[in-house]
C-alpha positions in Angstrom: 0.0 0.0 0.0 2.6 2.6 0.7 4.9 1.6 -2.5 1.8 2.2 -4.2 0.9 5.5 -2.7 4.5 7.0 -3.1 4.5 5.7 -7.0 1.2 7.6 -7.4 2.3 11.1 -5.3 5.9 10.9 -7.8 3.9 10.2 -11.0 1.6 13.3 -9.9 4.6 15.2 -9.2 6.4 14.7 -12.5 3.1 15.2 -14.4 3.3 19.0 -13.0 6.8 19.4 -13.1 6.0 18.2 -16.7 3.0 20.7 -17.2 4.9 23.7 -15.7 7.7 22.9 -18.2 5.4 22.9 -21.2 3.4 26.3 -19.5 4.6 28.9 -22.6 4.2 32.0 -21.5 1.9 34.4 -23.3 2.8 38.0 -23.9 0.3 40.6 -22.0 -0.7 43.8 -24.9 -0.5 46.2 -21.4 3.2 44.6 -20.8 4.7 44.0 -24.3 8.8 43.4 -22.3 6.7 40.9 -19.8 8.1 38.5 -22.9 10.9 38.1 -22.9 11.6 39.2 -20.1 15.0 38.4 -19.4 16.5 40.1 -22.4 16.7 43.8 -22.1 17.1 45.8 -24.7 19.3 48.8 -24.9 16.7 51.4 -24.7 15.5 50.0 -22.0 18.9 49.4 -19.7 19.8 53.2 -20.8 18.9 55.8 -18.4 16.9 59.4 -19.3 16.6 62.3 -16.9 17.2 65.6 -16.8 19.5 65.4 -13.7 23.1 65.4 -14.8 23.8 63.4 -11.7 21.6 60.2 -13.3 24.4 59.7 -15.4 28.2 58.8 -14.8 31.1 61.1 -15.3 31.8 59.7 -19.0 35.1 57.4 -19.7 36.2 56.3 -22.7 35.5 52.5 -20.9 31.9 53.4 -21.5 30.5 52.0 -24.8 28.5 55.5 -25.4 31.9 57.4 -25.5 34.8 54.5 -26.4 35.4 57.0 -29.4 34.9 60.1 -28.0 38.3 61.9 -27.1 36.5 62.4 -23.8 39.8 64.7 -22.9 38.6 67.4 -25.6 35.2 67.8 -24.6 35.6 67.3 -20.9 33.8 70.9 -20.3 30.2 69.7 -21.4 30.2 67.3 -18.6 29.8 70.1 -16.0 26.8 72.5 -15.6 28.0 76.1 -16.7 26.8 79.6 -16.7 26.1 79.8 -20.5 28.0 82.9 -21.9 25.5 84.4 -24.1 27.9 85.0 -27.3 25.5 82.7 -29.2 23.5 84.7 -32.0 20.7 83.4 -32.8 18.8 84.9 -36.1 15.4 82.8 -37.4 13.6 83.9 -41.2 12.6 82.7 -44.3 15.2 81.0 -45.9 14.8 83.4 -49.2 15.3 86.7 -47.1 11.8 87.5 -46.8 10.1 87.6 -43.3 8.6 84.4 -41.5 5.0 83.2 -42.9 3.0 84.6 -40.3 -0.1 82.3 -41.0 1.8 79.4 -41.1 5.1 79.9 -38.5 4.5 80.8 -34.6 8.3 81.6 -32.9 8.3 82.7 -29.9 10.6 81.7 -26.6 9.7 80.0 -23.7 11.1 78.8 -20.7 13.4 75.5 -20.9 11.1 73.7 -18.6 7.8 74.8 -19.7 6.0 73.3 -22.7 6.4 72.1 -25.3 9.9 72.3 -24.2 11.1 69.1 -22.5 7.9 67.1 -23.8 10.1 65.3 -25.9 11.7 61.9 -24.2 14.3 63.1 -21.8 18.4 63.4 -22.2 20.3 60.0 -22.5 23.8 61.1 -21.5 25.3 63.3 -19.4 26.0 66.0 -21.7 22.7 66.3 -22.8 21.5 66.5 -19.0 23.9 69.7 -18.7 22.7 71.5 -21.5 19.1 71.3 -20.4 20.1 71.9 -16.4 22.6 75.1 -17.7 20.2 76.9 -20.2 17.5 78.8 -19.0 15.1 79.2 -22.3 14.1 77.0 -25.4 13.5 79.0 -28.8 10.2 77.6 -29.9 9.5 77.1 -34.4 5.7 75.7 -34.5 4.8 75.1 -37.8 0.8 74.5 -39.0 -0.3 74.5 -42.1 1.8 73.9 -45.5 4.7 76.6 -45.5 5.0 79.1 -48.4 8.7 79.1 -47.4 11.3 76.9 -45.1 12.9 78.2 -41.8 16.0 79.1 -42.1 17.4 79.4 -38.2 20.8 80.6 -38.2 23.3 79.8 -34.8 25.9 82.2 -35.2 29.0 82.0 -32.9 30.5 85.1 -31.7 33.6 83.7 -29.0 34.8 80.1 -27.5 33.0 80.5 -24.0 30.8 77.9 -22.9 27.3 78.1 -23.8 24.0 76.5 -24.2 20.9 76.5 -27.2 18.1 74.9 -26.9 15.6 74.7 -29.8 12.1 72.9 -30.2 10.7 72.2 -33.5 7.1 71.5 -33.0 4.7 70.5 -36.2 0.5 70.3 -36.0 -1.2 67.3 -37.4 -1.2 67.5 -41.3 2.0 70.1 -41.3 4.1 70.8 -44.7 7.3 72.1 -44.6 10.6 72.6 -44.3 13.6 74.1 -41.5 16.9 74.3 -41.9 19.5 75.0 -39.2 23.2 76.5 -40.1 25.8 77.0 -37.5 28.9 78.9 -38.2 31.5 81.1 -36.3 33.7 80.2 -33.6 31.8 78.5 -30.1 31.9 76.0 -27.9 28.3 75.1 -28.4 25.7 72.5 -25.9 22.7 72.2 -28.5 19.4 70.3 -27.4 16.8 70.3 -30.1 13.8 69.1 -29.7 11.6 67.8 -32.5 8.1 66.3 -32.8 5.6 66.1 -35.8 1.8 66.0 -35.7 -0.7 63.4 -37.4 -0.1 63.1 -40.8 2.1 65.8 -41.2 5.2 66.0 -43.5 8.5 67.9 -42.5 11.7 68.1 -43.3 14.5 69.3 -41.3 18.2 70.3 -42.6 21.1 70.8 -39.5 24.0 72.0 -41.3 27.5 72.2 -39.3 30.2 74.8 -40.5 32.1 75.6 -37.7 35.5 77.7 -37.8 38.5 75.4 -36.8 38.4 75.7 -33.3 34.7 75.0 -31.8 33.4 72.7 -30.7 29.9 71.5 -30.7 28.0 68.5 -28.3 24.5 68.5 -29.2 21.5 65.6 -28.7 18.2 65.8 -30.7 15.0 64.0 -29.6 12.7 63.2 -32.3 8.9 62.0 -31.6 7.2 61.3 -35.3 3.2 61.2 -35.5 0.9 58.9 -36.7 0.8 58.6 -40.6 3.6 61.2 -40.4 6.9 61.2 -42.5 9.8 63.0 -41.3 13.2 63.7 -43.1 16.3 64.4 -40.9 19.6 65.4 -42.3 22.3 66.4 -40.5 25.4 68.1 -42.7 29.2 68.6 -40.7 31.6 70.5 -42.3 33.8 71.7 -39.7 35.1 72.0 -36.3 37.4 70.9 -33.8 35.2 68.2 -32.5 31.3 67.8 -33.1 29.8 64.8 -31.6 25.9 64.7 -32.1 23.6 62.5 -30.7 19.4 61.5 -32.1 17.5 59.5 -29.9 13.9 58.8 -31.7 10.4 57.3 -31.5 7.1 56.8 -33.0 4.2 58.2 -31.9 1.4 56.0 -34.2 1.5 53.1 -36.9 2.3 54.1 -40.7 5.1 56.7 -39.8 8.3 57.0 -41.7 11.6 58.2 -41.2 14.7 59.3 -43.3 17.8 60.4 -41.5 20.5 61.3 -43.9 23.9 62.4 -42.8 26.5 63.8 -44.9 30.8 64.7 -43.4 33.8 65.9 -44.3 36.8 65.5 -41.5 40.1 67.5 -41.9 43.2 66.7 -40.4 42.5 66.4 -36.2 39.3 66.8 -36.3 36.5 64.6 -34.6 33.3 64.5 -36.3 30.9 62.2 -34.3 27.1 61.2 -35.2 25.1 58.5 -33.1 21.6 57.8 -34.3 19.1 55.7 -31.9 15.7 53.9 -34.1 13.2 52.8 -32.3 10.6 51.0 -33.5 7.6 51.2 -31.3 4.4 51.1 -33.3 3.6 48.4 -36.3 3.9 49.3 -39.7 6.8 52.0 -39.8 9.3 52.6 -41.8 13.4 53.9 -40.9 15.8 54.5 -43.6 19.4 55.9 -42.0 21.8 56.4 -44.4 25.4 58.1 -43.4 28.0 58.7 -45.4 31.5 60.8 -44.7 34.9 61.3 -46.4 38.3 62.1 -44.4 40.9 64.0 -45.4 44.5 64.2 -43.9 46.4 62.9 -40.5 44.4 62.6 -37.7 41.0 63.0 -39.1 38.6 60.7 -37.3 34.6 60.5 -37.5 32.5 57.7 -36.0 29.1 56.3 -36.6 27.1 54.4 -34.1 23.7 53.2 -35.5 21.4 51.6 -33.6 17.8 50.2 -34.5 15.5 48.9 -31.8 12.4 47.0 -33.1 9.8 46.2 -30.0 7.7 43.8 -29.6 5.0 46.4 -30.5 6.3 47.2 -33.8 4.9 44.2 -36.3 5.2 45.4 -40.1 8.6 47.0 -39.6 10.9 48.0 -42.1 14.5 49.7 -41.2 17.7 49.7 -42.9 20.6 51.5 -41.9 23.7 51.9 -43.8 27.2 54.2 -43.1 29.9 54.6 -45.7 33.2 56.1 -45.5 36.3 57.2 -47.9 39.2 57.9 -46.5 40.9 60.0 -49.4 44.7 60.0 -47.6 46.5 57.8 -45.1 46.4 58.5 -41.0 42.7 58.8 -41.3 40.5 56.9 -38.9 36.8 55.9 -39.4 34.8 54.3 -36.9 31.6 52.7 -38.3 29.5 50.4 -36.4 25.8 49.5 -36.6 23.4 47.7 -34.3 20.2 45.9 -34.8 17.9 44.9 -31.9 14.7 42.6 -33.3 12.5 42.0 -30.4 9.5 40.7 -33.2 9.6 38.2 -36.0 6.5 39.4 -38.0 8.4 42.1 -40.0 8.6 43.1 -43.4 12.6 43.5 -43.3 15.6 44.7 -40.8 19.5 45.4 -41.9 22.4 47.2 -42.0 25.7 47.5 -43.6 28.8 49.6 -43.4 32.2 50.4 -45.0 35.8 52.2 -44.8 37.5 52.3 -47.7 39.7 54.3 -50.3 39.4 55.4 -53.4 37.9 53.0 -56.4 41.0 52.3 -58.8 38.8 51.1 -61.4 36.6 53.9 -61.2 39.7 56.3 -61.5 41.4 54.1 -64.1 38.0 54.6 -65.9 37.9 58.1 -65.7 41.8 58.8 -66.0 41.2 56.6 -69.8 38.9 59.0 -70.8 41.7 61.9 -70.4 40.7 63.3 -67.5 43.5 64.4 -65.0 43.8 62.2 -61.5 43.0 65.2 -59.9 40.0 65.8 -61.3 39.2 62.4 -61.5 39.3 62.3 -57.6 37.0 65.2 -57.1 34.6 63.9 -59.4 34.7 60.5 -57.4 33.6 62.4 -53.8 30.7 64.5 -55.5 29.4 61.3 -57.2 29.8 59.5 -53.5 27.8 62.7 -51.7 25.6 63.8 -54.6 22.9 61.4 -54.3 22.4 62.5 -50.3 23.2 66.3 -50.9 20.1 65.9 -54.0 17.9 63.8 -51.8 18.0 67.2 -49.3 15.6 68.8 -51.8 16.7 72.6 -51.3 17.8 73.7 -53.8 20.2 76.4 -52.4 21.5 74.0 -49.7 22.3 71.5 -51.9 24.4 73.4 -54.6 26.0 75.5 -50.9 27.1 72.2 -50.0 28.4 71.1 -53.2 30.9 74.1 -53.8 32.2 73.6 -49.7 32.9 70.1 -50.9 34.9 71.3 -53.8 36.5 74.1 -51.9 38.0 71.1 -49.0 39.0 69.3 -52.3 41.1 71.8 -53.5 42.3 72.8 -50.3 43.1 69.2 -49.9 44.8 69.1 -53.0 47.7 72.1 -52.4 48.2 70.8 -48.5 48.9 67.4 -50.5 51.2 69.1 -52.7 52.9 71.4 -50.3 53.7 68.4 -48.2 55.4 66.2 -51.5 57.8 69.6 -51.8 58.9 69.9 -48.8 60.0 66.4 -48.5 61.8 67.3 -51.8 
């Protein structure tokens, strides 16, 4: 009787040993991470705030800023009185004043809306900029603009100071805002950008810093439902410009274009990081990056990362970063990332290169009589034209066209100056 009784109470047991083994969990809509739940993704084990002191005193051990010369930029990891030299100067981009029906600028305090209503700073020096500056210029855009926004940054000395702009579109929105900086500054830049239902925007960040300044900026990007949203972000100078995007959806059957276009001189440090996350079904991410080095020392880095929840069924994202490096001692840094927390997707991928210049497309164009020289400037404008052309302004496209040529040429006699004086 009792060899019997214990055979039954260990068959019951390994029957619900058995059952609890074969218990699949089932994902819960109101907790889409309650599966799996063990796997964190990056967005999720990286900390937002405001405070400055949420975040650790960056090292180059941390993977946000292992190829960031932390030494050069050590100042934006501080809160600061801002020194005021910044100019800032905001109009239509043909001269003409601001489209009153359709533009509302106005400032605001940094910690009233809709300033700091997108996401929240995900490093340090993002945190300082918001905790140093004291006011956010405000562009609100309704309506389909006549014009685009042409916001100029102007800076006027190297102290230490802060901008903070928020770019704010209504539901069914058309236009366009570009953003030059130029001058000499050491610039923390928070911009803040979100896009209504349906709406259709396109903003232009153009960097063409003097030599010496240095620029650390982070921009949050929320796009709306049905919206589409193009983001291009043009560096052409500076000592070291490291810029950060974090963004989101905000509805199914958005999409998103983030183009990035830069040129690094000798020493320089030109930085971009983009962050994709997918958290609505059905929306689209294109990122495509691509920069060209010139001379010693010149270094840029690309970090892409793409983050598709478990929310997000119907997703499509590429991302994709290429890099010339047109003369030895150049360094490029190029490194995507691709999260997939769902398997019903349309498609997910990236790609990324360093490399020098085509022989056979210079062998090509070298047969055809044209001079090397040449030949190599009309290789980089064929490897930026299709990015500069898919900006769509007209005037900012053929701008950034001639700088190219311009660092070419320049390029060209530092080359040449260097080959006679080792003669």
């Amino acid at each position: 009787m009792t060899d019997a009784t214990n055979s039954e109470t260990t068959n019951e047991q390994t029957a619900a040993e058995v059952a609890a083994e074969l218990n699949i969990p089932v994902a819960d809509l109101n907790d889409p991470y309650a599966v799996p739940a063990l796997m964190p993704s990056s967005a999720d084990k990286a900390p937002r705030s405001f405070s400055p002191d949420d975040f650790a005193e960056p090292t180059r051990k941390q993977d946000d800023w292992r190829y960031t010369p932390i030494d050069r930029i050590e100042e934006f990891f501080d809160v600061f009185k801002p020194s005021g030299e910044t100019i800032v100067e905001v109009g239509a981009i043909d001269g003409t004043e601001l489209d009153a029906d359709n533009v509302r600028l106005y400032q605001t305090r940094i910690d009233e809306a809709p300033s700091g209503t997108v996401s929240k700073p995900t490093d340090r020096a993002a945190a300082v900029e918001w905790t140093s500056g004291t006011t956010a210029t405000v562009v609100e855009l309704t309506g389909e603009l006549r014009s685009p926004v042409l916001v100029k940054v102007k800076g006027a000395g190297l102290g230490l100071d802060a901008f903070h702009l928020v770019i704010k579109a209504d539901d069914r929105a058309h236009g366009d805002v570009i953003v030059e900086h130029e001058g000499k500054a050491r610039l923390a830049e928070g911009v803040e950008i979100t896009t209504g239902k349906d709406s259709h925007i396109s903003t232009t960040f153009v960097q063409e810093w003097d030599p010496e300044s240095k620029h650390v900026g982070n921009h949050r990007i929320h796009v709306g439902e049905g919206a589409s949203l193009r983001h291009s972000v043009v560096t052409l100078g500076g000592d070291v410009v490291r810029l950060r995007m974090d963004q989101d959806f905000g509805g199914p059957q958005s999409e998103l274009n983030m183009l990035g276009i830069y040129f690094v001189d000798p020493g320089q440090h030109i930085e971009n990081r983009t962050m994709v996350v997918h958290n609505h079904p059905e929306c689209k991410s294109r990122v495509v990056y691509k920069g060209a080095l010139d001379g010693k020392g010149a270094h840029s880095t690309w970090v892409g990362n793409a983050l598709i929840q478990p929310t997000a069924p119907g997703t499509d994202s590429y991302e994709l970063n290429r890099n010339l490096v047109l003369t030895p001692g150049a360094i490029a840094d190029s490194e995507p990332n691709l999260e997939i927390e769902n398997g019903n997707i349309i498609g997910a991928g990236h790609a990324s290169s360093v490399g020098r210049f085509d022989d056979e497309e210079l062998f090509y164009l070298q047969s055809r009589g044209i001079p090397e020289t040449e030949a190599r400037k009309l290789v980089v404008r064929g490897f930026f034209a299709e990015l500069i052309e898919e900006i769509g302004i007209p005037s900012i496209s053929e701008h950034l066209m001639n700088v190219i040529d311009r660092r070419l040429a320049r390029g060209e006699s530092a080359a040449m100056a260097a080959v006679l004086e080792e003669k």
